[in-house]
C-alpha positions in Angstrom: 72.1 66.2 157.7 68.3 66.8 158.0 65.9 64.0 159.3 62.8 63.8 156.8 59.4 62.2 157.4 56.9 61.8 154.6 53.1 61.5 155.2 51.2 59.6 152.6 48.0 58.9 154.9 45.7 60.3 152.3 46.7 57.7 149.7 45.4 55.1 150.9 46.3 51.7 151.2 47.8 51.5 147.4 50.2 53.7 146.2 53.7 53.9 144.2 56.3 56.1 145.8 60.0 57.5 144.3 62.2 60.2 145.7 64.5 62.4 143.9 67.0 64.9 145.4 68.1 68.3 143.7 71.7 69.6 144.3 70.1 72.2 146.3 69.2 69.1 149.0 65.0 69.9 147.8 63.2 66.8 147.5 60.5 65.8 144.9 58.7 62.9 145.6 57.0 61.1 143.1 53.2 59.3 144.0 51.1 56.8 141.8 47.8 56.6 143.1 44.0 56.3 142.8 44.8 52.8 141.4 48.1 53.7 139.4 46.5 56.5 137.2 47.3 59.4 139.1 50.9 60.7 138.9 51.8 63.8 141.6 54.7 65.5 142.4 55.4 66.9 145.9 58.2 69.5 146.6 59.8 69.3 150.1 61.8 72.3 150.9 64.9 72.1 153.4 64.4 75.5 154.4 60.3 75.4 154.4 57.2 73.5 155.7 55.5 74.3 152.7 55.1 71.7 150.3 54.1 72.1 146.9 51.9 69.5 144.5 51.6 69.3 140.8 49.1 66.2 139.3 48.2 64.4 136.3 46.0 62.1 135.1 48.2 59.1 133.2 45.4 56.7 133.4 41.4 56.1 133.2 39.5 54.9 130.6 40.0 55.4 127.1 37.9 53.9 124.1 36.3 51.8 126.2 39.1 50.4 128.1 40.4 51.1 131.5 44.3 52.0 131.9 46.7 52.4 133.7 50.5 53.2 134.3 52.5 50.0 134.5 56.4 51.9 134.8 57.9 55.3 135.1 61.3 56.7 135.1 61.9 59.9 136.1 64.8 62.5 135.4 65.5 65.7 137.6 67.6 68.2 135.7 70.1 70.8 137.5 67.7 73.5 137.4 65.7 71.3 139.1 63.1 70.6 136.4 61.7 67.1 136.8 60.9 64.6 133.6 58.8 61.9 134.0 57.9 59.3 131.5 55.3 56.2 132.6 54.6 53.2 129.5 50.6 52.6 130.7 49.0 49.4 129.6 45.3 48.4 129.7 44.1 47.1 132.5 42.3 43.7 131.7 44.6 42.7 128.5 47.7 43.5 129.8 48.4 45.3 126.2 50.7 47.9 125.7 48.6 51.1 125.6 51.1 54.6 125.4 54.0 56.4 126.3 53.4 59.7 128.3 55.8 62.3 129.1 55.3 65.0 131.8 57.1 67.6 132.6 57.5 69.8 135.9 58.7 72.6 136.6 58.6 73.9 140.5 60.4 77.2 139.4 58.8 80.7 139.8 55.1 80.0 140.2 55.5 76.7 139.2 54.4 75.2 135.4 53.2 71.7 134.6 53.5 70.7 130.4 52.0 67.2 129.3 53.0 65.9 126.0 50.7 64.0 123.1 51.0 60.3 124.0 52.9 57.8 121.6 50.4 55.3 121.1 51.5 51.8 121.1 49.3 50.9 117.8 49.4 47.8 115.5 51.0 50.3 113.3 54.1 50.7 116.1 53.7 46.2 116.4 54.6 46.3 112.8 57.9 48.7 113.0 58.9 46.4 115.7 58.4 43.1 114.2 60.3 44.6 111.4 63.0 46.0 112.7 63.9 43.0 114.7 62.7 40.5 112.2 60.0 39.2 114.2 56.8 37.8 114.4 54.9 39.2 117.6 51.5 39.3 118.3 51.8 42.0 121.0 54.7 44.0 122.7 56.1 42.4 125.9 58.6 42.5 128.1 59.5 46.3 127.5 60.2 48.5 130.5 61.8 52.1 130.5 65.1 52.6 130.7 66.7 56.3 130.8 65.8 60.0 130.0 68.5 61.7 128.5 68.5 65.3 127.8 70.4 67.9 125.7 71.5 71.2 126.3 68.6 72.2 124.0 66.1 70.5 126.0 65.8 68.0 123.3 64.6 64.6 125.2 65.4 61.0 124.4 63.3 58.4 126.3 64.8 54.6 125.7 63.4 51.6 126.5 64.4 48.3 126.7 62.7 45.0 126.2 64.7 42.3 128.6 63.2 39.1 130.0 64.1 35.8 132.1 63.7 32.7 129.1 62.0 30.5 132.4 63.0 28.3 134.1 65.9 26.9 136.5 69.3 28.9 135.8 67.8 30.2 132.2 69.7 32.8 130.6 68.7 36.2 130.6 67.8 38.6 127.4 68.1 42.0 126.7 66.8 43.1 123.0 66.1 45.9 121.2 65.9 49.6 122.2 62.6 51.8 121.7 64.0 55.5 121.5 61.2 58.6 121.6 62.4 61.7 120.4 60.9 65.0 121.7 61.6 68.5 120.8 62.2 71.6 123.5 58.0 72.4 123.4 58.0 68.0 124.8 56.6 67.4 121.4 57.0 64.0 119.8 59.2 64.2 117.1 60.5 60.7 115.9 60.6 57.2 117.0 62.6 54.3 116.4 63.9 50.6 117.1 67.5 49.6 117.8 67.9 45.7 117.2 70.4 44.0 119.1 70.9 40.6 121.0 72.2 40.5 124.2 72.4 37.2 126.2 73.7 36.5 129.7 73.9 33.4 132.1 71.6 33.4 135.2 74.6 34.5 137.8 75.3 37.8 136.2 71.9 38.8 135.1 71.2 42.2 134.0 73.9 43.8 134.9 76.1 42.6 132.0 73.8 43.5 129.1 72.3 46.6 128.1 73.3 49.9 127.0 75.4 53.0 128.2 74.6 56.5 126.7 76.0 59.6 126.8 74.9 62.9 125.4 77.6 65.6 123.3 74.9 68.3 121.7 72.3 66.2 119.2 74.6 63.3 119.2 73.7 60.6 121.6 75.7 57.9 121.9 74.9 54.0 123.0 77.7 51.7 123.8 76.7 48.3 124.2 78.3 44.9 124.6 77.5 42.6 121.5 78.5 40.0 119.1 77.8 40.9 116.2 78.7 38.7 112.9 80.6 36.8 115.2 82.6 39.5 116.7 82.8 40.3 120.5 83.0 43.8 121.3 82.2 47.5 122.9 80.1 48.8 120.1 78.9 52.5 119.7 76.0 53.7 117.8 74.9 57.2 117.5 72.0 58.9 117.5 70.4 62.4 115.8 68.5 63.7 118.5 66.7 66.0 116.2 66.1 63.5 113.5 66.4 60.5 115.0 68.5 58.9 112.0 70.6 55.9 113.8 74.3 55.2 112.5 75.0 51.7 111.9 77.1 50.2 115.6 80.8 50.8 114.9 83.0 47.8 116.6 85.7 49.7 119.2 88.2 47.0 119.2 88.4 45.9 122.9 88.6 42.4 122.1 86.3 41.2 124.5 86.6 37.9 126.1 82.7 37.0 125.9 83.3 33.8 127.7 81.9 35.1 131.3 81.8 38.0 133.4 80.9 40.4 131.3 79.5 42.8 134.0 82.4 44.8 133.9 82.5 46.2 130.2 79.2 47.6 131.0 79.6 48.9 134.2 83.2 50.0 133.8 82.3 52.2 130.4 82.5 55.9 130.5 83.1 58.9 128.1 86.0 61.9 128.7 84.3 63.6 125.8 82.6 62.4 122.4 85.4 61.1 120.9 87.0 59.4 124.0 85.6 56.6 125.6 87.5 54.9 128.7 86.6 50.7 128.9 87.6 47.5 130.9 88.9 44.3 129.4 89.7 41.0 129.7 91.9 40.7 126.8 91.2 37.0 127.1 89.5 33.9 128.2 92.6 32.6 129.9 93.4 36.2 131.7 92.0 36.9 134.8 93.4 40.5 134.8 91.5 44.1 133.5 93.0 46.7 131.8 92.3 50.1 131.7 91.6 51.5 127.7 91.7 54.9 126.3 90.0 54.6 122.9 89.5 57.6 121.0 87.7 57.5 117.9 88.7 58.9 114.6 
């Protein structure tokens, strides 16, 4: 065990902080400062006092407007390669702004690659409002989810718009899925919007909607609990990495009891390889017992 004490005195007295620990026990800490525009990296070695820093501007102003980074998720690889992704909004409007990816790489002498933003345009409005058959005036609601990478280096940011519908023991919503596609160079490649529906009551939540994903090659693979044309299931869609084309969500056949508690099928969901997925069920609403599936798919 090794006792660790991080000075952020030169920050100020505002400043966004997230710490991520490589198998080797060396910890990068992310910072958001100089009014949540800045994003910096530090590297604390266990066997060092040396500490190493790699920056970026996210925000500042741009066309006029002033901007800056309103979430981040961040992804350190085995080989100890950090991704960062950060959805920035404008300042006095509160508008969805861009997407920014970063990545760092502490290795060797240390290298620092910043991708083209994915502007959040009216253009990107209108996909959305089609996709989910809406009628939006601006994006809302949407916060980052996951970074997933292939053994490529290919990189899949999601995020997810989920919300509170107000108001004493409201129920809670998870919609659709914004996937980014990037090639190996961090490259934008393809975008696109997953509908789906996800309701829960106030006691469970979040944690019984949303997505698991898993990664075999360029196939990524979402597993979500839905209902869909009045069917309760575990349903799996998957995903080109390289082209982004989605297959329509294929039902498992759990036979989900979508009555309550539905935390577990979420949380309980796992993959032995890309054909073999291990879930929970209820088999019904009067059963208060799990059991354990194997489901391998065809």
């Amino acid at each position: 065990m090794k006792e660790r004490t991080y000075d952020f005195h030169d920050q100020g007295a505002f400043f966004s902080t997230t710490v991520n620990i490589g198998n080797d026990g060396t910890q990068y800490v992310t910072l958001l400062s100089d009014g949540m525009k800045k994003l910096s990296v530090r590297r604390y070695l266990n066997a060092s006092t040396e500490v190493k820093v790699m920056s970026v501007a996210l925000g500042g102003v741009f066309g006029g407007q002033e901007v800056m980074v309103f979430d981040t998720k961040f992804s350190l690889q085995p080989d100890n390669t950090l991704y960062a992704a950060a959805i920035c909004t404008e300042r006095k409007t509160g508008l969805y702004h861009s997407l920014k990816a970063v990545r760092f790489d502490f290795n060797d002498e240390g290298d620092m690659k910043f991708a083209p933003e994915v502007k959040f345009s009216p253009e990107y409005l209108a996909e959305v409002n089609k996709a989910t058959q809406g009628t939006s005036k601006r994006l809302e609601d949407i916060y980052l989810a996951q970074l997933l990478l292939n053994e490529d280096k290919q990189l899949v940011i999601i995020a997810q718009k989920q919300y509170e519908e107000g108001g004493e023991n409201s129920p809670i919503h998870s919609r659709e899925l914004h996937l980014f596609g990037y090639n190996e160079f961090l490259a934008p490649r393809w975008h696109t919007i997953i509908n789906k529906n996800q309701v829960a009551p106030p006691t469970e939540a979040f944690t019984s909607i949303g997505f698991r994903a898993a990664v075999f090659g360029p196939d990524l693979q979402l597993a979500t609990e839905e209902t869909i044309k009045g069917k309760s299931d575990l349903y799996v869609r998957h995903v080109d990495m390289t082209t982004g084309v989605v297959q329509d969500p294929k039902g498992l056949g759990l036979k989900v009891a979508n009555d309550q508690n539905l935390a577990y099928v979420k949380d309980f969901t796992t993959w032995a390889d890309a054909k073999t997925i291990i879930g929970v069920s209820r088999p019904s609403k009067k059963s208060a017992a799990l059991m354990l599936n194997k489901i391998v798919v065809k």
